[in-house]
N, C-alpha and C positions, 0 to 999 in steps of 0.2 A: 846683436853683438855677442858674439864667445864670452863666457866668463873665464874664470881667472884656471890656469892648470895646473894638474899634478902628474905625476910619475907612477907608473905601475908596469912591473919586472914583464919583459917581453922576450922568452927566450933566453940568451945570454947579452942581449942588450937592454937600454932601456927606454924610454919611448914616450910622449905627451902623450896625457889621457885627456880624455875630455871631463870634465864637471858640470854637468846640466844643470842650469837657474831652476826650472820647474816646468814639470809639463812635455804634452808631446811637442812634437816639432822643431824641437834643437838642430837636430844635425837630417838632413830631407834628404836622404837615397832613394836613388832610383836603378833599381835591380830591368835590365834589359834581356831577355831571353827567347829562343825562338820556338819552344815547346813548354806544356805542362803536364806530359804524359809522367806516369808515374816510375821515372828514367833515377839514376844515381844522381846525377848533378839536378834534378829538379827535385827529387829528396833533400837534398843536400840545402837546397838554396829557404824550403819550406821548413826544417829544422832550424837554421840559422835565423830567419826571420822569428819564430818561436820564441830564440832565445834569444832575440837582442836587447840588449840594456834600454832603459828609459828612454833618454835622450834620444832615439832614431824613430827617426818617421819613416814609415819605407810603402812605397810605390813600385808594383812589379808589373811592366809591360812585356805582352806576350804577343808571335805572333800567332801563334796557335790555343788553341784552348785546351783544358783537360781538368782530370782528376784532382791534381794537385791546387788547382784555381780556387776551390773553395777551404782545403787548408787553410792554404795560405789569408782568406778573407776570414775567417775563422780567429786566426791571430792578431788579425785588426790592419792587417795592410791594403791597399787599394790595388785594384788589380785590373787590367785594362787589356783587353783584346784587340790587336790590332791589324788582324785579316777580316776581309770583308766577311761580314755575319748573311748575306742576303744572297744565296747562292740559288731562287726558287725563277730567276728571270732565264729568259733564253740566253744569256751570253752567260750567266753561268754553270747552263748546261752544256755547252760548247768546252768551257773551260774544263769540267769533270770529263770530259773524252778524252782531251790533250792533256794528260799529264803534266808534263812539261811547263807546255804555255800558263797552263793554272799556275804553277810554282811562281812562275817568273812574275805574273801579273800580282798572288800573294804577296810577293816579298816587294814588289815595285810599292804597291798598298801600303805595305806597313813602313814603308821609309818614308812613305809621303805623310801616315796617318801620325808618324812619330817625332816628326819634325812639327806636323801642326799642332801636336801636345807641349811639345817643349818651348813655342812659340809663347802657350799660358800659363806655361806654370814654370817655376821657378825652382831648383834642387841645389845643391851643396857639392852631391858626387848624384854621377852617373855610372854605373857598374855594368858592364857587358860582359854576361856568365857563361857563355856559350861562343862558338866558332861564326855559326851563323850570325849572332847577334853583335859582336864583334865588327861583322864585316857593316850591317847597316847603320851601327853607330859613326864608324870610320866614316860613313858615306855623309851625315850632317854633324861631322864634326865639328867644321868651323860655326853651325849656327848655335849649337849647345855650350852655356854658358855655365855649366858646372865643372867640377874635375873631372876628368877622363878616364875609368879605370877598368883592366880589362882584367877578369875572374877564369883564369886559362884551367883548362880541366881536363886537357885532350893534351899528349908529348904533340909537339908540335915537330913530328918528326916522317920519315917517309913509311917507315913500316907500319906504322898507325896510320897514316895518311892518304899512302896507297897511291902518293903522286909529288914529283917531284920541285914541278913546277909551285903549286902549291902550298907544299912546306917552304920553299925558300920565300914565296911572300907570305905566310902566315905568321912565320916564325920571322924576317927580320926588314919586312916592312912595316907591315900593321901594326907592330908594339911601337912603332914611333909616331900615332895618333892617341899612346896614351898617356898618363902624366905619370899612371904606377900600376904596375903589374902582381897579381895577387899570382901565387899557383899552388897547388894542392900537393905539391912533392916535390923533394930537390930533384926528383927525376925528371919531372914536369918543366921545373924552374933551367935545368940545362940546355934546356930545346929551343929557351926563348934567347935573340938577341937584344939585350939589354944595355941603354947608354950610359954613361956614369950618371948622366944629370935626372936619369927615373927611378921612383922610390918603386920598391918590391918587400912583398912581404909573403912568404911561404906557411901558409896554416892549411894544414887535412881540413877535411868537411866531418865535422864530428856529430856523433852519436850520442843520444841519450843513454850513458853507460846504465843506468839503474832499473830501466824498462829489458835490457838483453840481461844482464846479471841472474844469474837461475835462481828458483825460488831455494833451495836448500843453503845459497849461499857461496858455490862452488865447493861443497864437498865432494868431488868423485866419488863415484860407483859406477862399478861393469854392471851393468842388468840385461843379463842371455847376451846373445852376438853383437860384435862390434856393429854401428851402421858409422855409414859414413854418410856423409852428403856435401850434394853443392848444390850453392845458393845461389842464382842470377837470373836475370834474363836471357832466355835463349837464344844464343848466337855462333855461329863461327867460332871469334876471335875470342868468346868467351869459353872454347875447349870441354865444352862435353863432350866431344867426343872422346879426346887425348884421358879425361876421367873412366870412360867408358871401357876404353883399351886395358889401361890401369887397372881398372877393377877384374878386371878379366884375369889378366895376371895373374893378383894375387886370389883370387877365390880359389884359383887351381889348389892351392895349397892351404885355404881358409873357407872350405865350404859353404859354411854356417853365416859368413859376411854378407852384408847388404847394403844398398848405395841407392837412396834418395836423391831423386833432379827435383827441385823446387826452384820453379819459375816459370816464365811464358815467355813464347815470342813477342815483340812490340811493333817495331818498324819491319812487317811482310818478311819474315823469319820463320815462316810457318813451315815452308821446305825442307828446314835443316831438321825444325822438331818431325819429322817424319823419317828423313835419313837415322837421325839418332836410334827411332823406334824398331830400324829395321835394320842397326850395327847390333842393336839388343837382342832383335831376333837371330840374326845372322849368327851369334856366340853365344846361344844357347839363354841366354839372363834375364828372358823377361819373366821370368818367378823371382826374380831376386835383385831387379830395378825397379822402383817404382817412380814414374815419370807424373808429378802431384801437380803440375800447372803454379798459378801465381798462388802466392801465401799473402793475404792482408795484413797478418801476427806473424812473421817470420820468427819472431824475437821467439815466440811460442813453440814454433813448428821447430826448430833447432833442439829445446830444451828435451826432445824424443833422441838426440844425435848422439854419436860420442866426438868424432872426429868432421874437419871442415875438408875438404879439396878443393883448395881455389887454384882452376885449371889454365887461368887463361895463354893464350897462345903467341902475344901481343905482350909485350910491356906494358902492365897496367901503370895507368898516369899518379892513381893512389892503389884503391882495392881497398876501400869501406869494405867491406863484405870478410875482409882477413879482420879486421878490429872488433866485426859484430861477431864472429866465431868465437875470437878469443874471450871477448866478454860475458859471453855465453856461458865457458867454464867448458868449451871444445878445443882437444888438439888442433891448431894448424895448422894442415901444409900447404905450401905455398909457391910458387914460381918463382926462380930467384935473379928475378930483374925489376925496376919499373921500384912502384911505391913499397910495394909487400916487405923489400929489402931493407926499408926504412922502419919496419917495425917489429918483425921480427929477427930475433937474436935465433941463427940455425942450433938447435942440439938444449937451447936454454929454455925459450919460454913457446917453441915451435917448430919446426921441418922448412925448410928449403930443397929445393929439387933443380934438376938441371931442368932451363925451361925446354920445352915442348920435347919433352924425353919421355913415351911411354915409361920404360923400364927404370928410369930414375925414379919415379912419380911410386911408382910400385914399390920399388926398392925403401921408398918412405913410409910409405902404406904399410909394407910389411914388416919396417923397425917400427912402427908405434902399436902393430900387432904384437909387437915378442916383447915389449915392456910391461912391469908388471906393475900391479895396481896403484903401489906407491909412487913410483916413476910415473906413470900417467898424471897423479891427482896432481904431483909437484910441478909437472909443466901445466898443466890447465890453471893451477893459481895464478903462476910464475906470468902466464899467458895474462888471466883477469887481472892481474896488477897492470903489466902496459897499457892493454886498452885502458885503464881507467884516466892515463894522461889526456883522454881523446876526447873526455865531456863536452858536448856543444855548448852546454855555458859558460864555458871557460873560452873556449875557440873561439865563439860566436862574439864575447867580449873583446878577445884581442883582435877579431879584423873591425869590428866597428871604432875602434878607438884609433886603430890603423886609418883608417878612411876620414876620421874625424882631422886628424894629423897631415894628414896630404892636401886635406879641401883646404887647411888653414893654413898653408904652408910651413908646417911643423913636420916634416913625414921624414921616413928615411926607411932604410932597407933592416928586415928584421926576419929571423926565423922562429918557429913559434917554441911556445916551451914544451910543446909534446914532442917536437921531436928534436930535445938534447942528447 
């Protein structure tokens, strides 16, 4: 049985909390995902689990395994792999030839391996964090007897999507398999068709604000040349190149500048990071890029930066990556579409650019060059003060009580208080 509830400020609405009797096991999520590489949204999900209140028990089935799997068991959640572990028989070595066929026969496995879990065990909410995982929940919906909730992370839109067909059922069939819709950005949250009768609730995936916060506190200082950097995984859509260009630009008239890539390809992106190495060469900067691969302490490797360049080319769905900058006690710049919009204020506490504008991107590059030390330190506070709305313990509080509120039919549609 639920015990008795109370109220706690959810945004500019307000919303039933839960109050746990004692003990784990209160409120039994079940977080569904279809990787654990060490990706944003499966940080994201490892963070949030870290920091969830008492009362949730949480079980994360995956159809793939990874890095992130021992985090997360680390935190105390159960964790369950749901593609075939036994790949050493002849059929599947047949399967590792056919690309393809492997996939299809995975994801057949894990629909079948996920339904005969939910067959023994028992949950409150079932959470689908992922596109993929979405779609295999959809598939044994009618047999799962928890709430239905889908955790959208992606604009469910065509220029993310890259297919037409696709976003129209992503975006306004599938959410009606679910009972409430979580999204990570009013950006995010626009893309979804939404009934009146489904509860939604828009929270970022937050940040450990006091692990990125710099050791000095955020006092600026220049020390020698500006650097810049960007932080991601390398991709396309995530515009190292469009930084690359940019930086070019402005060196012409900032010599002494330099521009750190901090990251790695994940999903067979290996291509692009060689194209990058060779726009590097091609424009003279490989003494003055340094292309550093993945950071395990990003929070670390930043605290060497002055300035962030978040390049993407895509309307980012949120852009974690602009709030770990900002908290850092680094200028922002930022692509002015998608999530990044929602958090920075252009000229206040960061830069805005026209997206996929070399020369705008520059054009910012070179105003946070001709500001001077005072101006710099005032927006890098100004900056550390926003992020600090974005603490996971805070977030990670307001969707579990959200979830608590929908299993029990108390739920309703709510935005978070980070972003008033």
């Amino acid at each position: 049985m639920h015990s008795e509830r109370r109220t706690v400020q959810l945004g500019e609405r307000r919303t039933p909390a839960f109050e746990p009797i004692s003990g784990a096991g209160e409120l039994k999520v079940a977080f569904v995902v279809h990787s654990l590489a060490e990706s944003g949204a499966e940080l994201s999900l490892a963070r949030t689990v870290e920091a969830r209140p008492e009362f949730a028990d949480v079980t994360v089935f995956s159809v793939q395994d990874g890095p992130v799997a021992d985090r997360l068991r680390n935190a105390g959640a159960q964790v369950c792999i749901l593609s075939p572990t036994a790949r050493r028989s002849r059929l599947g070595d047949i399967l590792n030839r056919v690309p393809k066929l492997g996939k299809a026969v995975s994801a057949t496995s894990a629909v079948m391996r996920l339904r005969s879990e939910f067959s023994t065990s028992c949950f409150d909410v079932v959470v689908a964090r992922s596109l993929p995982s979405a779609l295999i929940v959809s598939a044994i919906s009618k047999r799962l007897a928890g709430t239905k909730v889908w955790s959208v992370h992606d604009r469910l839109a065509t220029d993310y999507l890259k297919s037409e067909i696709w976003t129209f059922l992503l975006s306004r069939i599938f959410p009606k398999f679910f009972t409430g819709i979580i999204a990570n950005s009013r950006a995010t949250l626009d893309t979804i068709h939404i009934s009146q009768s489904q509860n939604w609730l828009v929270v970022p995936p937050g940040i450990d604000v006091a692990a990125w916060n710099p050791a000095d506190g955020g006092d600026y200082h220049e020390s020698g040349a500006t650097i810049f950097v960007v932080l991601g995984r390398i991709s396309p859509w995530k515009g190292q190149e469009l930084a690359i260009r940019a930086f070019h630009e402005v060196r012409l008239r900032n010599p002494e500048t330099r521009l750190r890539i901090i990251g790695a390809p994940i999903f067979g992106e290996e291509g692009y990071l060689a194209e990058l190495v060779a726009l590097a060469s091609e424009l003279d900067l490989l003494e003055h890029i340094s292309f550093e691969g993945h950071s395990s302490s990003p929070h670390e490797t930043l605290q060497g930066c002055h300035v962030l360049v978040h390049s993407s080319t895509v309307p980012e769905p949120f852009g974690s990556v602009v709030v770990e900058g900002m908290a850092s006690g680094l200028v922002v710049i930022a692509s002015g579409e998608g999530g990044p919009v929602e958090v920075i204020g252009s000229g206040e506490n960061g830069f805005l650019y026209e997206p996929r504008s070399v020369s705008s991107l520059a054009t910012a590059m070179q105003t946070v060059l001709n500001m001077d030390d005072a101006s710099r330190r005032k927006m890098a506070q100004l900056g550390m003060q926003r992020a600090s709305k974005f603490d996971i313990a805070t977030l990670a509080h307001e969707q579990f009580v959200w979830l608590e509120g929908v299993s029990s039919g108390h739920g309703g549609s709510y935005l978070s208080s980070s972003l008033r």
